[in-house]
N, C-alpha and C positions, 0 to 999 in steps of 0.2 A: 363684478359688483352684485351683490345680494340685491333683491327685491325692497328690504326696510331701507340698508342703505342708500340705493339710489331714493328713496322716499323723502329721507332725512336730508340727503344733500341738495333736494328738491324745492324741501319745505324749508332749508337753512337758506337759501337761495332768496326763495321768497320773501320772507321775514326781513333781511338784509335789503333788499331791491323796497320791501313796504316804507323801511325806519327810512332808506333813503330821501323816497318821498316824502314822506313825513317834511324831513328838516327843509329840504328842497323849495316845498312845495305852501307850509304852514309854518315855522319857528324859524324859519329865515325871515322870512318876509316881516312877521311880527316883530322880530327883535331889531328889523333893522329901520321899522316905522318911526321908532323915536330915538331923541337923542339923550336924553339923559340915561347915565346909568343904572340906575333903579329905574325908572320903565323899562329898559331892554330885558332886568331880571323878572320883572313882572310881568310882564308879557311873554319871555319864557317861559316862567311858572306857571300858568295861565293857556300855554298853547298844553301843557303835557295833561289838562281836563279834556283838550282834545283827541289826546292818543289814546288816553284811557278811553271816552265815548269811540273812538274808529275800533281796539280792542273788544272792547264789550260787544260792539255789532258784532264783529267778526266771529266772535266766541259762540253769542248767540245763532249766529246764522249757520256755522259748525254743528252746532249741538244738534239743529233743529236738523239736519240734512244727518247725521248720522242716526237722528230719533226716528228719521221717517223714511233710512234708507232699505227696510224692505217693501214698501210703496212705491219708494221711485226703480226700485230694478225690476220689479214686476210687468 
C-alpha cells in the first residue's frame, strides 16, 4: 500500500469513527429526549448546526496547523 493510500484509508477511518460519535454521542441523545415526532425531527435538524460547528473547528484547526507547518517542523 502506497503512502496517500494508507493516508486515505486513515483519514476515511477517522471520519467514519468522528460521524459515529457524532450520532452516538449528540443526535441520539437529542432525538431521543422528546416524544413527539416533530421534536425528535427538530432536534435532529438542530443537532446537524452542531456537526457543522465540530466541522468548522476541525477545518479551521487543519488549516491553521498546515498554515504554520513549517514553524512547527522547525
Amino acid at each position: 500500500m502506497s503512502n496517500t493510500g494508507a493516508t486515505i484509508l486513515i483519514a476515511g477511518t477517522c471520519g467514519v469513527l468522528a460521524l459515529a460519535a457524532f450520532v452516538w454521542f449528540i443526535a441520539w441523545p437529542a432525538c431521543n429526549a422528546y416524544s413527539n415526532v416533530w421534536e425528535r425531527i427538530a432536534a435532529g435538524f438542530l443537532s446537524l448546526y452542531v456537526l457543522a460547528a465540530l466541522v468548522l473547528v476541525g477545518a479551521a484547526g487543519g488549516a491553521a496547523f498546515a498554515y504554520y507547518w513549517d514553524r512547527i517542523a522547525a
